[in-house]
TORTOR-531149 format. One record per atom (N, C-alpha, C, O): z, x, y. Coordinates in steps of 0.02 Angstrom, whole numbers, plus 50000, padded with zeros to 5 digits. Example, Ala and Ser with C-alpha at 12.3 -4.5 7.8 and 13.67 -1.06 7.14 Angstrom:
<atoms>
503905066049716503905061549775503905066049835504235071249834503545064249888503575068449947503945064550002504025067050057
</atoms>
This chain:
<atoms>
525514864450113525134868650159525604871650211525854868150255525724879150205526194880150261526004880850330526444880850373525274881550348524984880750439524744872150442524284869350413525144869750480524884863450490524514862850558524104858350568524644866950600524314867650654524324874850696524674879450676523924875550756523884881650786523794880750858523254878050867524064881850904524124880950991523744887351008524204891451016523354889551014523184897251039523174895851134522974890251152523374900351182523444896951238523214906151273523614910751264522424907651318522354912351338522074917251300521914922751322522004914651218521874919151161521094919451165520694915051181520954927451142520244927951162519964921051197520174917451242519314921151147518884916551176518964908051168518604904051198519464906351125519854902051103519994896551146520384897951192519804891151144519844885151207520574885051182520794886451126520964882451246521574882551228521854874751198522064871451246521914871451139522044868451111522444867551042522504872151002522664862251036523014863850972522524861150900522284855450900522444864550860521914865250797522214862750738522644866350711522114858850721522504852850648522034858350588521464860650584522894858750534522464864450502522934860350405522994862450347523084855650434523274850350385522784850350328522544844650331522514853450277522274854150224522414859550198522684864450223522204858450141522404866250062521944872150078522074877850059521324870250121520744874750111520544873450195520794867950206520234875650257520134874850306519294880850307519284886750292518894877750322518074883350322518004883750367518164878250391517764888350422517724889650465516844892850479516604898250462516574887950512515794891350493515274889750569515204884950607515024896050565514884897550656514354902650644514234904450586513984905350699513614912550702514334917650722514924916050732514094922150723514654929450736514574928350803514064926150830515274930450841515564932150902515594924950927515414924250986515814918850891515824913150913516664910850930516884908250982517054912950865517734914050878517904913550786518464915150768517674912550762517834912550681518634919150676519194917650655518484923850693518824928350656519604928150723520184930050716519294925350774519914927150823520534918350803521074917250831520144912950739520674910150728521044911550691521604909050692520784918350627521024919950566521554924250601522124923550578521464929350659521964933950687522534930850711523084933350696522504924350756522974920550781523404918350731523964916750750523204917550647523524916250605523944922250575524534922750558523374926650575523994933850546524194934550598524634937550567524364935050658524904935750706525444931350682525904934850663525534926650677526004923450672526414926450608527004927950603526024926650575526384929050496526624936550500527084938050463526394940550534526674946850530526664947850628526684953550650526644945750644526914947150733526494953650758526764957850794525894954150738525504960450754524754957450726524664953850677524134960550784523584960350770523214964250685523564968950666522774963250652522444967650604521764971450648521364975850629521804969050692521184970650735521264978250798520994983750801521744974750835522004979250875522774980050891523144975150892523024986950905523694987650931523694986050989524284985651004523194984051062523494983051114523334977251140522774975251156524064973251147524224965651164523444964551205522964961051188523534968451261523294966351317522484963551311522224959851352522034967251231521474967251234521384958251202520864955151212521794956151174521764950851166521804943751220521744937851202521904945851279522094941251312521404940151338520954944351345521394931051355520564930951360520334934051450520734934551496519704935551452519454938151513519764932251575519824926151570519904936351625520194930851689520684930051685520954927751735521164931451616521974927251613522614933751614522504939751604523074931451623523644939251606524174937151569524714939951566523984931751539524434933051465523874928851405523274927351408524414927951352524044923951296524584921351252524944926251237524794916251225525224915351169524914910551126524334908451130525484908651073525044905751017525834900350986526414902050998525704896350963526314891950919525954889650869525534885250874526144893150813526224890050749526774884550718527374884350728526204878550664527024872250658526874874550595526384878350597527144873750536527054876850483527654874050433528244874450449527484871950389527934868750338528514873850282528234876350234529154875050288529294880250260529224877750190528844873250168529854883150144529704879950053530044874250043529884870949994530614871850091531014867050086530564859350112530774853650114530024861450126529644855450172529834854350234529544849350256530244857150276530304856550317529854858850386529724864850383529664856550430529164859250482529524863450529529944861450569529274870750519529734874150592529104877150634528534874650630529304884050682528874883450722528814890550753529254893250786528314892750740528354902450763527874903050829527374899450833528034907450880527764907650924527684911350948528224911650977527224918150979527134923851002527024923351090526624919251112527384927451133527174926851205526814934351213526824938751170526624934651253526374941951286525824940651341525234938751345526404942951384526034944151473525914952051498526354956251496525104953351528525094958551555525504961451624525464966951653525774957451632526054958751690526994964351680527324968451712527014960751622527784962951594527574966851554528034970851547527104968351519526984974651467527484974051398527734978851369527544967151380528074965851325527774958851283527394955051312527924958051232527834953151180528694951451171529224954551170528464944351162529144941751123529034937551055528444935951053529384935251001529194932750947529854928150946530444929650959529594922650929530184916150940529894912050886529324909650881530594911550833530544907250790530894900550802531454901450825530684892850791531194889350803531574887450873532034883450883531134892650927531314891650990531844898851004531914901151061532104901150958532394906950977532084915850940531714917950896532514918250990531984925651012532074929750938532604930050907531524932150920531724936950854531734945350894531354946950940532204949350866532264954950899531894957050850531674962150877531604956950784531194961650764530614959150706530684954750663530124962850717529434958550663529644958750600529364954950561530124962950579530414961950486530274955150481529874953350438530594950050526530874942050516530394938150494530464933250458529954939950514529344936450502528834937850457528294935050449529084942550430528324946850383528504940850297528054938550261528934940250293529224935350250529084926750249529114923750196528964923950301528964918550325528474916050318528644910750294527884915850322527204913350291526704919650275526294922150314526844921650202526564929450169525824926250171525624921250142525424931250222524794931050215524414936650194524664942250204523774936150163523214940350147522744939950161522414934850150522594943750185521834944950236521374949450200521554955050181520774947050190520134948850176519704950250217519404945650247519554957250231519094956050286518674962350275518864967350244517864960950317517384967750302518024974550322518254977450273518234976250377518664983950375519124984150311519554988450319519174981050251519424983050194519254989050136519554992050091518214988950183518154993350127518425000250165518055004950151518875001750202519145008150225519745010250162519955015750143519905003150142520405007150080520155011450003520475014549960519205009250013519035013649969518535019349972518265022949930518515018650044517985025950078518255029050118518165035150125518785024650165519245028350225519515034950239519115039350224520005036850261520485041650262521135038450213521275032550201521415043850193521945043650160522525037350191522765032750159522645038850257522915033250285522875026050253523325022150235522285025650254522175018150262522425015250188522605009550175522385021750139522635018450071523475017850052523785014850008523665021650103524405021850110524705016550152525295014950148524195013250200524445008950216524515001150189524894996650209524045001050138523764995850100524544997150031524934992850008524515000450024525204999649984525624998550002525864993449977526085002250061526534999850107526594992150117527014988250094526104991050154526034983150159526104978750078526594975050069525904979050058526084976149991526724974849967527004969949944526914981649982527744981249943527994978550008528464974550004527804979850059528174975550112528204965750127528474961950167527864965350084527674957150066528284955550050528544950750079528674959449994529004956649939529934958549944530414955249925529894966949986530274970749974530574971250044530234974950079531014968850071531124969650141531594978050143531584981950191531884979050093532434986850100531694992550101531834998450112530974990850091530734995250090530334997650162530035002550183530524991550182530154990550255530874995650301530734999050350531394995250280531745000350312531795007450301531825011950343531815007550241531645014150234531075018650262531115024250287530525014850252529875016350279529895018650353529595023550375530335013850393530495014750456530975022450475530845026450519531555022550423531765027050441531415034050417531575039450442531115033750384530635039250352530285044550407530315050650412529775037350465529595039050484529955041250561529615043950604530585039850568530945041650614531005049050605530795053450643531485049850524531685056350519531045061250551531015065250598530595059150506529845064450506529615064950606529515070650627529575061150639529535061750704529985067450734529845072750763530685064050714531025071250757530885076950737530735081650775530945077350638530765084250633530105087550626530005091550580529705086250665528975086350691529195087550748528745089450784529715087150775529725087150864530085094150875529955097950922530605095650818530995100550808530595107250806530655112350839529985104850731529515112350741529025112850792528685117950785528895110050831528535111350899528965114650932528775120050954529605112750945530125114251016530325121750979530505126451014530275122450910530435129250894531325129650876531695134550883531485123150851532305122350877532475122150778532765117350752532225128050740532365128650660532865126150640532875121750597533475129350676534185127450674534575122450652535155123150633533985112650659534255110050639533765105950609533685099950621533465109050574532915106250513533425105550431533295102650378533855108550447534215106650367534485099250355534475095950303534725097750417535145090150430534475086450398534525084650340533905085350430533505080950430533015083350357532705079250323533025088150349532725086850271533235084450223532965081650175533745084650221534245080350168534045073350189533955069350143533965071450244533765065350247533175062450240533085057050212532535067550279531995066950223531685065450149531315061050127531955070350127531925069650066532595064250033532715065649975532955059450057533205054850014532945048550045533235043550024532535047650084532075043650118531405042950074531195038550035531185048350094530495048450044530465049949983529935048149957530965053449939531095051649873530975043349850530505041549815531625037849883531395030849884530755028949877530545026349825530305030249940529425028949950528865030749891528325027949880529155036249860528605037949819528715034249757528275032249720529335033549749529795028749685529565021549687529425019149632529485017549740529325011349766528565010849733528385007649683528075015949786527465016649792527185018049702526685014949684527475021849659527365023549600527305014649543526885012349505527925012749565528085006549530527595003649541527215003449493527375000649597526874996749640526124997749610525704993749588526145004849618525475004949575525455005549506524905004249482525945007349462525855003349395525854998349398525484997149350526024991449426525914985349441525134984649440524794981149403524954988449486524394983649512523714986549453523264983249428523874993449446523304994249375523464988149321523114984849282523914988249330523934982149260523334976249279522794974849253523684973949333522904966849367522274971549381521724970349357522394976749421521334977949445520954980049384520454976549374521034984649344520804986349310520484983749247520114986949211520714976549238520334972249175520014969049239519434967049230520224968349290519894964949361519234965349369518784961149369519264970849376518524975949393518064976149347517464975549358518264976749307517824976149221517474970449222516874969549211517954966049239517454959949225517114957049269516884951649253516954959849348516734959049408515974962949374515424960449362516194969049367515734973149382515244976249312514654978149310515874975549249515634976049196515764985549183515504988949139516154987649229516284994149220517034997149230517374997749281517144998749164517794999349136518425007649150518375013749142518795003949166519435011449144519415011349227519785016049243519225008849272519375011349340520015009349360520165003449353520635015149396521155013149398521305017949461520925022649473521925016449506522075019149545522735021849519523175019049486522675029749548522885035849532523385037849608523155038849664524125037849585524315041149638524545047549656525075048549627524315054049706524345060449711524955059449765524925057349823525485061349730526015063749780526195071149791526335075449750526145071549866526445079249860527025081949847527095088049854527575077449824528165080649791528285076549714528485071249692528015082549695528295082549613528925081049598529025078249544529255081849624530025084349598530315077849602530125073549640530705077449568531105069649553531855068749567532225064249547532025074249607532785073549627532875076549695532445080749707533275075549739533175074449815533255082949835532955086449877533965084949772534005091949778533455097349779533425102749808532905093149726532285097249706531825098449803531695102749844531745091149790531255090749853531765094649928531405097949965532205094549941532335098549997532435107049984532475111350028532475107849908532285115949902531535116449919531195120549949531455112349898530405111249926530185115049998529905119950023530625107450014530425107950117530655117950125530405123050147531135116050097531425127050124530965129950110530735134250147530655128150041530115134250017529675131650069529525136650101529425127350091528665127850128528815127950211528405129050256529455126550215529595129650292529205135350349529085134950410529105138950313528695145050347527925142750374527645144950424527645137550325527075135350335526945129850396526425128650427527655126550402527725120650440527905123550514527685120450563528295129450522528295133050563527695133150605527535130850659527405136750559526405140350583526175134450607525935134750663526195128350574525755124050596525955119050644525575115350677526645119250643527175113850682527165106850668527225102250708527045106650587527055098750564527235099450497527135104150459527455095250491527855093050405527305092450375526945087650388527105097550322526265096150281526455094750211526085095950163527045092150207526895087850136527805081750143528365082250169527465076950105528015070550102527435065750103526845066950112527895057850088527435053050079526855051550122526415047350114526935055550169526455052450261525685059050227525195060450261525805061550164525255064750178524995064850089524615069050063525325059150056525155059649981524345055449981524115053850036524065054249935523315050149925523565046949878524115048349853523135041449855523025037049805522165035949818521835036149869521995034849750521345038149749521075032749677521455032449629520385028649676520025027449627519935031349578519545035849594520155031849510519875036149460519595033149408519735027149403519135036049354518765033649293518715040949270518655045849307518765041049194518845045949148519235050049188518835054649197519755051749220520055057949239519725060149320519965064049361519105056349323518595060049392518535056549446518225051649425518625055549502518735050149566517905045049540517355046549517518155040449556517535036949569517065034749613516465033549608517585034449670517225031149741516585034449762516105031449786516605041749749515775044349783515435043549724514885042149748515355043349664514765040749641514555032249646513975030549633515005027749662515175023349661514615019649702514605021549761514235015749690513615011749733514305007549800514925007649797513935005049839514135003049906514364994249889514754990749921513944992549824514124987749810514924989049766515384984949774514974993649731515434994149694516224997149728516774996949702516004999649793516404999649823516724994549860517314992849863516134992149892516564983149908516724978649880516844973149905516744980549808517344975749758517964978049738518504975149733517804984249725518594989549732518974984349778519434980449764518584985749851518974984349894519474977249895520084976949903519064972349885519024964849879519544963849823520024960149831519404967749757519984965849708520534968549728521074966049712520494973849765521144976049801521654970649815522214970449792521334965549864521774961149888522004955749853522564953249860521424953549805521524949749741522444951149710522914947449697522324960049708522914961949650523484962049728524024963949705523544961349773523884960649827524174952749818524784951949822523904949249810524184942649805524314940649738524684935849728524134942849706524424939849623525074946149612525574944649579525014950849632525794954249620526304951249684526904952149672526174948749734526544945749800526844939249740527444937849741526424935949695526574928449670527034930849604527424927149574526924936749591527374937749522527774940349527528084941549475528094943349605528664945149604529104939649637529704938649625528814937149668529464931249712529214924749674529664920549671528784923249652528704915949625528334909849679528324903649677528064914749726527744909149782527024910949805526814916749806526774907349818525714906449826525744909349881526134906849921525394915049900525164915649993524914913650008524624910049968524674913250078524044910650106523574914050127523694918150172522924913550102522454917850085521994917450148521764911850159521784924150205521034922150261520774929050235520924934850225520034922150231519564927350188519064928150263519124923250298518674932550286518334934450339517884936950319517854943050312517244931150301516694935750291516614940350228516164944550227516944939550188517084946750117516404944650093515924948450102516324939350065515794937250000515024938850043514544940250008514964938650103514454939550148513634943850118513034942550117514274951650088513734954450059513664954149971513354957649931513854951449969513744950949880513014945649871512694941149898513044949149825512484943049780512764938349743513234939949707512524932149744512684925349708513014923249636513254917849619512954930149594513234930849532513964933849576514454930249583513944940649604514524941849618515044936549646515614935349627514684933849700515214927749736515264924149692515694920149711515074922449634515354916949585515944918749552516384914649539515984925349537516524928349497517044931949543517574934349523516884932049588517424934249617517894926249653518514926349656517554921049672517684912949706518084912949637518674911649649517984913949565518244911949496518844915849501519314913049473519024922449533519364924849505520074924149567520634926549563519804920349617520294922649680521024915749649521054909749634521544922449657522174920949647522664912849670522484908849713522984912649648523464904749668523404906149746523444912149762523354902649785523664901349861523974893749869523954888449838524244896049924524684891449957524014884850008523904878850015523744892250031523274887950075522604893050093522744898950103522164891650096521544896350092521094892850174520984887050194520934900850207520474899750276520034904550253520164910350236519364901050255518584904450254518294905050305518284899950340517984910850330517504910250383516784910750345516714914650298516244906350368515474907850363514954906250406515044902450453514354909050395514054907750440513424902950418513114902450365513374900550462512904891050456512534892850390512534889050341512264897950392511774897850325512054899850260511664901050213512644900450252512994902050193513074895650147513104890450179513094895050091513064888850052513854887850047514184890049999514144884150105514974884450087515114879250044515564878750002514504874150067514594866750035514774865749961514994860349940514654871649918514804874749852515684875449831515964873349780515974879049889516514880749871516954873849911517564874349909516754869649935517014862749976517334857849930517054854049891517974858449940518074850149879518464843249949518604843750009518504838249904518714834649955519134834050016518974830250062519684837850019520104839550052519924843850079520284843750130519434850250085519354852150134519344850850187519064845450198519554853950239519244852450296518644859550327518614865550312518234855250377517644860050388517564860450471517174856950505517974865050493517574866650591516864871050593516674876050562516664868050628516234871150658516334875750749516394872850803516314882350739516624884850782515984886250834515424887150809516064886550902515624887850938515814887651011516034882451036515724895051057516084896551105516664895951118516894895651175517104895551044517824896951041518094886251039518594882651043517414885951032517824878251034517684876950954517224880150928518064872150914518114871650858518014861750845518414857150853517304861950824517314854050795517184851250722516744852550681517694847050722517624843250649517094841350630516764838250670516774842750547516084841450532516344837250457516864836750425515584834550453515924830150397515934833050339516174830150290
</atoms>
């Protein structure tokens, strides 16, 4: 089990204590707005050094207080117990991330260190959302596994900032430098992103079939550069220059490609019932953690938030059947959910309420 425990100190609504999380499976079962989901966040903080909820530190800190931190003890692959820890005070307007007692200068370090997957209701944005949200759901993925892609990605979006800053300021002159670099930046991304999703049609797509009983659905990726050589794509950027001008933004590269549900050739998502969209979604993460396990050879740890909530009882059976190897699995539910079903001995079971968390039998 790699979370053996959790210190949350100032965190939301969270009594400040340390939470024994020493089992394979940990349930978490409360009414809503009790604290269920603010222990699953305190956990993806640690694992990736950033909220899924919100970008600003400060909204997390509980009412009355001006900071909040958190220490994770956590067993690495060697068995050894180390120890991750997030600070952030309103007063300094800064976060720090300390592994081991010393300072990490950057969240790469940690996105590696206990690979988590999160399930949660805002998932179904990766199959109704904006384009964004499906680009980011890939990104993240390959970022599980692939740390050179997490730089590139970075510098991608560096290049694209300045030269976004360049066609506002009107400064043409030195848009050539930065599309050679553009385009051998995002050439990489779409190459990455392409692989990735032949990967993952391989798992969703017999996935889905047998969830839903409806076949051939696969995700389709629309990139806006065709061209397969760096030379190609920066004759590109020249040809559409004039347009980027007019508009003063880079209107094509990876920051503006889709990936998109298809069946027979035709998108699926708008005919797609609401139920069938929130399994898209759900196997999404399914094929997120079984390609995380088949490329490095190691279980994540799985927080599920509420997903199975809206399904019906056949669905939650087959989808509980189908969820991937983990390392260690956190459920949230609420009192009336039949968790006692998915409970084996080793569970352990809190009962959460006004952020305080008690052992049930």
């Amino acid at each position: 089990m790699p979370f053996l425990s959790v210190s949350p100190v100032g965190f939301r609504n969270i009594k400040d204590a340390a939470i024994d999380l020493f089992a394979p499976e940990v349930f978490l079962t409360g009414e809503n707005g009790q604290g269920k989901t603010n222990i699953l966040e305190s956990l993806y903080m640690i694992s990736y050094g950033s909220s899924f909820r919100t970008k600003n530190d400060a909204e997390i800190i509980r009412s009355g207080e001006d900071s909040y931190g958190i220490r994770g003890f956590y067993k690495d692959e060697n068995g050894k117990a180390d120890t991750i820890a997030i600070q952030y005070a309103k007063s300094a307007g800064k976060k720090k991330l300390l592994k081991n007692g010393k300072v990490l200068t950057d969240r790469k370090d940690l996105i590696q260190t206990i690979p988590c997957v999160l399930f949660c209701h805002d998932d179904l944005d990766f199959a109704v959302g904006e384009p964004e949200r499906r680009r980011f759901f890939i990104d993240q993925s390959l970022s599980m596994y692939d740390v050179l892609y997490i730089d590139v990605l970075r510098k991608y979006k560096k290049i694209l900032k300045i030269r976004n800053m360049l066609l506002r300021d009107e400064k043409y002159e030195m848009l050539d430098i930065y599309d050679i670099e553009l385009a051998k930046n995002g050439l990489t991304i779409v190459k990455k992103r392409n692989e990735a999703l032949f990967r993952f049609n391989r798992i969703f797509a017999p996935l889905y079939e047998e969830v839903t009983g409806i076949d051939k659905v696969s995700i389709a990726y629309d990139s806006s550069w065709k061209e397969k050589k760096e030379e190609e794509i920066v004759a590109l950027l020249q040809e559409k220059r004039q347009s980027d001008i007019v508009m003063k933004t880079t209107l094509s590269g990876p920051h503006r490609d889709r990936i998109r549900f298809m069946r027979h050739q035709q998108p699926f998502i708008p005919t797609a019932s609401t139920g069938q969209r929130r399994l898209a979604a759900i196997l999404l993460r399914v094929c997120q953690a079984v390609l995380y396990t088949e490329t490095v050879s190691k279980k994540p740890v799985l927080l599920m938030d509420d997903v199975l909530l809206e399904l019906d009882i056949a669905k939650r059976e087959r989808i509980t059947a189908l969820l991937p190897q983990y390392d260690q699995l956190f459920c949230t539910f609420l009192p009336e959910e039949p968790y006692a079903r998915y409970k084996r001995s080793s569970t352990k079971v809190y009962e959460v309420k006004n952020g305080v968390l008690t052992p049930t039998a």
